[in-house]
C-alpha positions as CSV (number, residue, x, y, z in Angstrom):
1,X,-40.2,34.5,38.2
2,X,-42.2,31.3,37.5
3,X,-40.6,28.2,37.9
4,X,-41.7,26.7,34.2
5,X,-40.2,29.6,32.9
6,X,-37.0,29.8,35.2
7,X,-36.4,25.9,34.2
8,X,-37.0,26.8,30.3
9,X,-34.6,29.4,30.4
10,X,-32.1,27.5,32.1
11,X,-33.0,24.7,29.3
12,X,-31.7,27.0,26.6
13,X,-28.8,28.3,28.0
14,X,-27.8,24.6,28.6
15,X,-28.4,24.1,24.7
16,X,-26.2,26.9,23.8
17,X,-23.1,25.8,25.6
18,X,-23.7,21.7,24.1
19,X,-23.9,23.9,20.4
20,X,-20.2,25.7,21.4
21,X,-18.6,22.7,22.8
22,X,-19.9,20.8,19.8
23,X,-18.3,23.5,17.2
24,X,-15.5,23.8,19.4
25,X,-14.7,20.0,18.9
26,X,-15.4,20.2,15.1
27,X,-12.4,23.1,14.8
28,X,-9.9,21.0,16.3
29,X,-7.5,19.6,13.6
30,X,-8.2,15.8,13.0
31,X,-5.0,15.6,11.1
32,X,-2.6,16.2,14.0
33,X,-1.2,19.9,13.2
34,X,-1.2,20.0,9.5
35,X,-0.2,16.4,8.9
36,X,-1.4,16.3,5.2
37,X,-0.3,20.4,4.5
38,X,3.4,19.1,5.3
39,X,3.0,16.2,3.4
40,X,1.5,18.4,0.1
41,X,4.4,20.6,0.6
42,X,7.2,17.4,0.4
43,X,5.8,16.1,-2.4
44,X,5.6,19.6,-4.6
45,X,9.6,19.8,-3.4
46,X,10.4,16.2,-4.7
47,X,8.7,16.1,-7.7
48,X,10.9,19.1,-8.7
49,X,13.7,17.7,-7.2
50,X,13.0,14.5,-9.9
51,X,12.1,16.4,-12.7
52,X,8.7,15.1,-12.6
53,X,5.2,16.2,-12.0
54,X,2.8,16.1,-9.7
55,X,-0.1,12.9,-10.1
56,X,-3.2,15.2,-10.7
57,X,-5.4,13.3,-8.9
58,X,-3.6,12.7,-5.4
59,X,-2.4,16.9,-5.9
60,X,-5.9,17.7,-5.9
61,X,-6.6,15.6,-3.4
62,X,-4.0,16.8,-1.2
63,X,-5.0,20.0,-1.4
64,X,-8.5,19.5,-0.6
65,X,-7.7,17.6,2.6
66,X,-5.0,20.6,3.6
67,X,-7.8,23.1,3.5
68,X,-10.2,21.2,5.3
69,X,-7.5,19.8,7.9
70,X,-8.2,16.6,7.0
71,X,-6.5,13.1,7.0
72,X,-5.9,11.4,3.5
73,X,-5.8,8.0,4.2
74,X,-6.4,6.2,0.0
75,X,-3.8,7.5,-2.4
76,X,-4.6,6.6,-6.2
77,X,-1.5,7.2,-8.7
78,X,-2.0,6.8,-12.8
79,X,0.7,8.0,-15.4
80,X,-0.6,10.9,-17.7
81,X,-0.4,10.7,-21.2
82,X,2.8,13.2,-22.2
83,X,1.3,15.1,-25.6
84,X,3.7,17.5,-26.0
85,X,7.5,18.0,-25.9
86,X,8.1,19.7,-22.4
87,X,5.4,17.6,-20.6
88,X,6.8,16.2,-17.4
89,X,5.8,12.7,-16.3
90,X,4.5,11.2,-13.1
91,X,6.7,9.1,-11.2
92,X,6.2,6.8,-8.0
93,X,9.4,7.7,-6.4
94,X,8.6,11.0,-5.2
95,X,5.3,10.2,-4.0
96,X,6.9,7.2,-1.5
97,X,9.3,9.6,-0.5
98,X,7.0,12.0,0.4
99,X,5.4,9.3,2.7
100,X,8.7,8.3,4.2
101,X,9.9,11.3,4.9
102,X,6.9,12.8,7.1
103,X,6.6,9.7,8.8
104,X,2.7,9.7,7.3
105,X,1.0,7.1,9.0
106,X,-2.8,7.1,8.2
107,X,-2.3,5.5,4.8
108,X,-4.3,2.9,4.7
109,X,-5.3,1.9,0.8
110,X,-2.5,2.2,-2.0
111,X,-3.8,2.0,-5.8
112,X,-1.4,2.5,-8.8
113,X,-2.8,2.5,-12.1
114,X,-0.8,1.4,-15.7
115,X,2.5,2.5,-14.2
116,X,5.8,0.3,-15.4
117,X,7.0,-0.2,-11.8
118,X,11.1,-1.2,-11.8
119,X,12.4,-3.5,-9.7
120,X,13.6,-0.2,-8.0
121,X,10.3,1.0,-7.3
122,X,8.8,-2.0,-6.3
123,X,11.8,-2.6,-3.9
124,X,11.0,1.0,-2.5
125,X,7.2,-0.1,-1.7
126,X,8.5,-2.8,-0.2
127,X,10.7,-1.3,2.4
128,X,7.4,1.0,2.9
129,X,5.1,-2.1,3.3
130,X,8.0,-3.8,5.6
131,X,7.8,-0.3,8.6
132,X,5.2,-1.7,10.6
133,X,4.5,2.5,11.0
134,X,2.5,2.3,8.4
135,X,-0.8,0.3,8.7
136,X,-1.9,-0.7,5.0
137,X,-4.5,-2.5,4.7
138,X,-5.0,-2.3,1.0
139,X,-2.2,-2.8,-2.5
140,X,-3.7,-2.7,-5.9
141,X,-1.2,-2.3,-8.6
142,X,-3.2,-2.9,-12.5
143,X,-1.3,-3.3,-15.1
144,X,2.5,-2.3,-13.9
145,X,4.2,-4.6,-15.6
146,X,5.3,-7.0,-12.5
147,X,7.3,-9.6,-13.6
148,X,8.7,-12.5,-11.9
149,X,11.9,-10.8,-10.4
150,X,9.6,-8.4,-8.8
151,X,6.6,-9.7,-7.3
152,X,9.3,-12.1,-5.5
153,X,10.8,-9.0,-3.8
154,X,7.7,-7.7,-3.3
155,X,6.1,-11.1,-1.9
156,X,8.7,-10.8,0.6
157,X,7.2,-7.8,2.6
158,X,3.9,-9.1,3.2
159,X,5.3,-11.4,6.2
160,X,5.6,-7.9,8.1
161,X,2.0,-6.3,7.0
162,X,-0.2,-6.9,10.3
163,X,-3.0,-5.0,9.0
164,X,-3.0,-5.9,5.2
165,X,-5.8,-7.7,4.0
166,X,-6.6,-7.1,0.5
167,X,-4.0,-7.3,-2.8
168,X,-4.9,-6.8,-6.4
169,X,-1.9,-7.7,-9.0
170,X,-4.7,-8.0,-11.8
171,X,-3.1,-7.6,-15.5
172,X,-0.1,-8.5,-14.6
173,X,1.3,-11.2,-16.7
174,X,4.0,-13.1,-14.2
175,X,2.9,-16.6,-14.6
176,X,3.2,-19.6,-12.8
177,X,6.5,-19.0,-11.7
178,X,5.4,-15.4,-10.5
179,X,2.6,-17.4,-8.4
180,X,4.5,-19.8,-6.7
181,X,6.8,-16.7,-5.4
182,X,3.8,-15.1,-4.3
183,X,2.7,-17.7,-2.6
184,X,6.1,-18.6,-1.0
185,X,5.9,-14.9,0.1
186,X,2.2,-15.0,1.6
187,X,3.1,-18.5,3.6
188,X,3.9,-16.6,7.0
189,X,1.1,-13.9,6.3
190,X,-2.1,-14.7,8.5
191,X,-4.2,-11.4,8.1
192,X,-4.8,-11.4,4.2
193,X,-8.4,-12.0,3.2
194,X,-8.8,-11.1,-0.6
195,X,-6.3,-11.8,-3.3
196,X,-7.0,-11.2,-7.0
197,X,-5.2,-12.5,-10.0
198,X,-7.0,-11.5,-12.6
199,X,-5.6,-12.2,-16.4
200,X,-1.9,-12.7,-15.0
201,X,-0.8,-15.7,-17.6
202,X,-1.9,-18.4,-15.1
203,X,-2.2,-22.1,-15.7
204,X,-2.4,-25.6,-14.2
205,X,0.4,-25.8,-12.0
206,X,-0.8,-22.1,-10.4
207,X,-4.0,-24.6,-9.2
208,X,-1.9,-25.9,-6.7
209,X,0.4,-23.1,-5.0
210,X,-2.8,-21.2,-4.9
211,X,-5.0,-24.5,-3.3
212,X,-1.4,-25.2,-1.0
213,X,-1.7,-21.4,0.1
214,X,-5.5,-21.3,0.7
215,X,-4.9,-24.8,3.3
216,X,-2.4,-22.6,5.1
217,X,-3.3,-18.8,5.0
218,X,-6.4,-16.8,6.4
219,X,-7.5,-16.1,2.4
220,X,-10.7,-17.0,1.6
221,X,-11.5,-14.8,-1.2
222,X,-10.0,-15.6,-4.9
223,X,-10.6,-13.5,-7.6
224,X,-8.7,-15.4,-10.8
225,X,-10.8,-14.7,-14.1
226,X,-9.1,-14.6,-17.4
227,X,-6.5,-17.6,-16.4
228,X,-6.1,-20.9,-17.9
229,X,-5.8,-23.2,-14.7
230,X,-8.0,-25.5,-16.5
231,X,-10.4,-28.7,-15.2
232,X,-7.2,-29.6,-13.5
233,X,-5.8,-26.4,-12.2
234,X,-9.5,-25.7,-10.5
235,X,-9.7,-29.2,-8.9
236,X,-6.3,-28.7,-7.6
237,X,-7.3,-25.4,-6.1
238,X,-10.1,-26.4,-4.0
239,X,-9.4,-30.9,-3.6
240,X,-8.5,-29.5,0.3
241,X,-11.5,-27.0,0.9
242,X,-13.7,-29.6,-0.8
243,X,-12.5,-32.2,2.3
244,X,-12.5,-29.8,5.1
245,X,-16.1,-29.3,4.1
246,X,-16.9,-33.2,4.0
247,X,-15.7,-33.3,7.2
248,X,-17.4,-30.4,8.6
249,X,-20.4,-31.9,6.9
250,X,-20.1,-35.0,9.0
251,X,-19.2,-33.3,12.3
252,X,-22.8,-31.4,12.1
253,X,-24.8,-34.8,11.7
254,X,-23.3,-35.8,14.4
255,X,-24.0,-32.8,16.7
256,X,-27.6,-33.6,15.3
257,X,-27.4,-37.4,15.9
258,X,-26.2,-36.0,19.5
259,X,-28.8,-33.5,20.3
260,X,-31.3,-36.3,19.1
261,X,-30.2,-38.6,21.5
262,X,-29.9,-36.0,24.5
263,X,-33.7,-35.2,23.9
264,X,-34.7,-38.8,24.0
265,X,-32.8,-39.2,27.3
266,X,-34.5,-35.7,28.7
267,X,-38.5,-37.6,27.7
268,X,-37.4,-40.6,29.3
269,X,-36.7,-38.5,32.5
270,X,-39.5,-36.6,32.6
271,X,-42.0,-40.0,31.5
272,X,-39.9,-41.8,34.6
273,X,-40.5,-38.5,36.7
274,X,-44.2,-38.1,35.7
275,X,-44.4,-41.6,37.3
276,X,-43.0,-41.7,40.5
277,X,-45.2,-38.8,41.0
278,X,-48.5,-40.8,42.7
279,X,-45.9,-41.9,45.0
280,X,-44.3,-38.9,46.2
281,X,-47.8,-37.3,46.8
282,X,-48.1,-38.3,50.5
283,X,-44.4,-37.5,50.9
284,X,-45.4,-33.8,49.8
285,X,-48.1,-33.2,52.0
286,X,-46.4,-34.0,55.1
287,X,-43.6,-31.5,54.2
288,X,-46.8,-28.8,53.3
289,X,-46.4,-27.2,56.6
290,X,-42.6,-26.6,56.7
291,X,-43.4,-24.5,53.7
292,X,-45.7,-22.4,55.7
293,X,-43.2,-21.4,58.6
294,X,-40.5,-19.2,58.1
295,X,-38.1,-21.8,57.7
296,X,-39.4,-22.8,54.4
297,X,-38.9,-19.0,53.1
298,X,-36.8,-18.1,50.7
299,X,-34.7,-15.1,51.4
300,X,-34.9,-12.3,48.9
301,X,-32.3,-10.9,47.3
302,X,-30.7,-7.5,47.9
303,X,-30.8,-5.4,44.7
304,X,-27.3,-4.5,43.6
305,X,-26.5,-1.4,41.9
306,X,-25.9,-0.3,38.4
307,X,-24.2,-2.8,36.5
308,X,-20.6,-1.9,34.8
309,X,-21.1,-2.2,31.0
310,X,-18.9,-4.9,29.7
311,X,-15.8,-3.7,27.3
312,X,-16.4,-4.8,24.2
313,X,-13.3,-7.9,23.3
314,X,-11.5,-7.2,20.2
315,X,-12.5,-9.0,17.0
316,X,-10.8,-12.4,17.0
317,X,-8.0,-12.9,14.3
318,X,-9.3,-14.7,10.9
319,X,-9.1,-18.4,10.9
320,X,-6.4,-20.2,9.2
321,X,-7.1,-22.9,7.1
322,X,-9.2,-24.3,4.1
323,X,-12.1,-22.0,3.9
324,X,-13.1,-20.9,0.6
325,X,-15.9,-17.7,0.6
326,X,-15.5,-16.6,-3.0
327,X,-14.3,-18.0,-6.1
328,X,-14.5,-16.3,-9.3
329,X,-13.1,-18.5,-12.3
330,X,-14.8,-16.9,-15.0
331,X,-13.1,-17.5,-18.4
332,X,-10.6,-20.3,-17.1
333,X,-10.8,-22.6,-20.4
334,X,-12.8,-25.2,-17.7
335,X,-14.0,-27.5,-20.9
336,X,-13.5,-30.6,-22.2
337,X,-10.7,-29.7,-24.9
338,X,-8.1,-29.4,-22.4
339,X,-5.6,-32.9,-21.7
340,X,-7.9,-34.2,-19.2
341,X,-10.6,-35.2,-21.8
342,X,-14.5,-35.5,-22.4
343,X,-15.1,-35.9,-18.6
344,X,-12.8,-33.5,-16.8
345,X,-15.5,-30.9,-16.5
346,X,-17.8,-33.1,-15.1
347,X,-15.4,-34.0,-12.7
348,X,-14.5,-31.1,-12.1
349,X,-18.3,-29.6,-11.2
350,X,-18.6,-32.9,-9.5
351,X,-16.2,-31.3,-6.9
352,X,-17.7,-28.1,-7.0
353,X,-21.1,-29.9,-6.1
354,X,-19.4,-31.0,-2.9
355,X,-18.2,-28.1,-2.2
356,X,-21.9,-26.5,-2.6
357,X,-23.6,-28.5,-0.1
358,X,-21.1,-28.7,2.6
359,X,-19.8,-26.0,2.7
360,X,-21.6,-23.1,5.3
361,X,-19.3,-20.4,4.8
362,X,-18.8,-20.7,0.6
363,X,-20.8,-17.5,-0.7
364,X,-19.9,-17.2,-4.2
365,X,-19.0,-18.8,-7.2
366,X,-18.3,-17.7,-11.2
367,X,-18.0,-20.0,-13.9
368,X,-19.0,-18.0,-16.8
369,X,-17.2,-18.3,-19.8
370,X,-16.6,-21.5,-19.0
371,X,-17.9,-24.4,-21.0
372,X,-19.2,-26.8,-18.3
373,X,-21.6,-28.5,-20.5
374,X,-25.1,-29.7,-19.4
375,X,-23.8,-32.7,-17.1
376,X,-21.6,-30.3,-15.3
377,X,-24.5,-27.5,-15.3
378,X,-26.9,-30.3,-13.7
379,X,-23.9,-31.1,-10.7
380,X,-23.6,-27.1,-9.6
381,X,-28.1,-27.7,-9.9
382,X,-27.5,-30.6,-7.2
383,X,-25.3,-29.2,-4.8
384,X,-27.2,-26.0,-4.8
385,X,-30.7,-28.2,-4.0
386,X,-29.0,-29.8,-1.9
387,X,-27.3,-26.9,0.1
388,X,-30.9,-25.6,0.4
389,X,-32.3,-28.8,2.0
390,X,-29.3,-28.7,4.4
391,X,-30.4,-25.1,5.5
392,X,-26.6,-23.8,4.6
393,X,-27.7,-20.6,3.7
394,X,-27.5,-18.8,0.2
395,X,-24.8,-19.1,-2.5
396,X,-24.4,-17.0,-5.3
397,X,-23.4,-18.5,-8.7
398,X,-22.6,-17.4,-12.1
399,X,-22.5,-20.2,-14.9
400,X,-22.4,-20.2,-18.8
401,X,-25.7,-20.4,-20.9
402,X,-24.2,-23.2,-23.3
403,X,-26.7,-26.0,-21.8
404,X,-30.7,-26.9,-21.9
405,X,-32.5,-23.7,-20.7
406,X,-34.4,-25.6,-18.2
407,X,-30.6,-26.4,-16.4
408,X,-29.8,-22.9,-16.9
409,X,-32.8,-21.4,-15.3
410,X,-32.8,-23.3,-12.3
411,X,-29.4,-22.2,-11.6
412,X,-30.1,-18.5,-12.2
413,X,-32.8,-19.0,-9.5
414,X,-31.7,-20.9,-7.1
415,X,-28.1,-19.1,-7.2
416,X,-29.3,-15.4,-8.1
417,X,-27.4,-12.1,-7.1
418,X,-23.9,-12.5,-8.1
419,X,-23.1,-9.0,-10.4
420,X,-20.5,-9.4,-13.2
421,X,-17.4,-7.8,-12.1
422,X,-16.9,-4.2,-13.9
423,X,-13.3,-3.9,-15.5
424,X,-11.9,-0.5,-14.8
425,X,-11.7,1.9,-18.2
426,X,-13.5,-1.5,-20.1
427,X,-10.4,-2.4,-20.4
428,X,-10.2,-5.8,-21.6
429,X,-6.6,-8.3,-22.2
430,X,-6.6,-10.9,-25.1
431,X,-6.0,-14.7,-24.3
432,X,-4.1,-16.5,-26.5
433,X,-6.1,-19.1,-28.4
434,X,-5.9,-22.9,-27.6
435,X,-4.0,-24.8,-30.6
């Protein structure tokens, strides 16, 4: 037989065993043996164990994942309207001690939608968040009604979360008091990035815990639209980011100043070098001829073999400190009717204007709703020209319309890209209206 033909044939039968090793691998159970089935089954026991039903959406999604033998790893509860007499509701308590008792591991996102969560329940996700068996990453709890009493207890589990990096308490109405627990709580917390606070009955004095917790936490993404911190809440929140940048600011012109110097000191070398030159030329031509011999040789190197390819080094923890990459303020009553007067939004955008153009790592910024007024709107102008001239990179920015279009327009431009922030079912909470 040809040797072409013998070496195609041999080609094919290698293809067919890479197919069956490759469908073989696909068939094995990524779940662990039935993982999510078992976990189906303990939740359809405890809800009738409670009286209760199932939450449509994680049943279906359960029993998707159990026919595929897949892992579910983002669980999404939301209370069902009861229409008629006989309709069961859903309740949390079941579905955590589903989790608990299979020892379920791969959840990694937890959402729960416009469900009144009890100090009970929030105590039970608690003890859940506080088993370092379970890596979360992700809480979101809309609208549950958390008070003060509760987010305290639940702001004291987050010391123990290693992997959790976002948390959503939007439309929760807690306060200020409410904040400074939550801050208290996230104090000894060093891997959460993202915290939103969205229409939760915040004013000035929340400015501060939240600035105080920025300073000493990794988080460097605030979502807080729908507050009232005010001209003085919002200068209180970022006074220390607003410094640290100043100061980073200065520590990169001198780098520059340095580099400057180093290059003037590497011409002067070279000019000196260029010089001396004429001289050394006599110098070089008696020492021509040791370069011809085999003395003056240089010895080649042995080629070595295949080079080991380096491990990759896990990612290195997030910094701590004053870093601000996202603000979002919209609709923060950031005008000049508040205590602080006429000037307190100028002020106020004057620090923001700081905060532009020195700092490289500040992304993204939303004032709407907020009236800034043209002198403000011409500060956030200045410290984005500025941040451009300093080569900082892009920022995106969101202001009001309510000054001259030409103001407006430039900002638009120069700080384009930022999308409004969709509210889940349109749903929308009233402030109260300033006296």
């Amino acid at each position: 037989m040809p040797k072409g033909k013998k070496r195609g044939k041999g080609k094919g039968k290698g293809k067919g065993k890479a197919k069956g090793k490759s469908k073989g691998k696909d068939q094995k159970t990524p779940s662990g043996d039935g993982e999510t089935r078992r976990l189906l089954k303990a939740y359809e026991k405890n809800c009738v164990m409670t009286n209760s039903q199932m939450c449509p959406g994680i049943r279906k999604l359960l029993r998707a994942a159990a026919e595929e033998n897949k892992l579910v790893t983002k669980f999404i509860l939301e209370t069902v309207p009861l229409v008629k007499d006989g309709d069961l509701p859903v309740l949390f308590e079941p579905l955590i001690a589903s989790l608990r008792q299979e020892r379920y591991k791969h959840i990694q996102d937890i959402h729960i939608w416009d469900y009144p969560m009890s100090y009970e329940n929030i105590a039970s996700l608690a003890g859940f968040l506080e088993k370092s068996f379970h890596p979360m990453r992700l809480i979101e709890l809309l609208d549950c009604l958390i008070d003060v009493e509760t987010v305290s207890r639940l702001s004291r589990s987050f010391k123990f979360c290693e992997f959790l990096t976002t948390i959503v308490l939007d439309y929760n109405e807690f306060g200020d008091n409410g904040c400074q627990s939550l801050c208290n709580g996230l104090v000894d917390n060093i891997s959460v990035l993202s915290l939103s606070l969205c229409y939760c009955d915040l004013n000035i004095p929340s400015g501060k815990y939240l600035g105080d917790i920025v300073s000493k936490t990794a988080i460097r993404e605030l979502y807080l639209d729908g507050n009232e911190l005010e001209c003085e809440g919002a200068i209180d929140l970022i006074k220390m980011c607003v410094s640290q940048a100043e100061l980073e600011a200065f520590e990169r012109e001198e780098e520059a100043k340095r580099a400057e110097e180093e290059k003037l000191i590497e011409r002067e070398k070279e000019s000196n070098k260029d010089d001396a030159s004429g001289r050394s030329g006599s110098e070089k031509d008696s020492n021509g001829e040791k370069s011809r011999t085999g003395s003056g040789k240089k010895k080649k190197k042995k080629g070595k073999g295949k080079r080991k390819k380096k491990k990759k080094a896990p990612p290195a923890p997030p910094p701590v400190g004053p870093w601000l990459h996202k603000l979002h303020l919209a609709d923060n009553g950031i005008d000049s009717y508040g205590n602080d007067g006429t000037f307190a939004p100028i002020i106020c955008m004057r620090l923001f204007k700081k905060l532009l153009m020195n700092s490289k790592c500040f992304v993204e910024l939303d004032l709407e709703d907020n009236s800034i007024g043209e002198m403000g709107g011409r500060e956030i102008l200045d410290g984005l020209t500025a941040r451009k001239e300093a080569k900082l990179g892009g920022c995106k920015v969101r202001t009001t319309h309510k000054m001259t279009s030409a103001t407006f327009n430039a900002i638009v431009k120069q700080g384009a890209g930022l999308k409004k922030k969709g509210k889940r079912k349109g749903k929308k909470k009233g402030k109260k209206k300033k006296k």
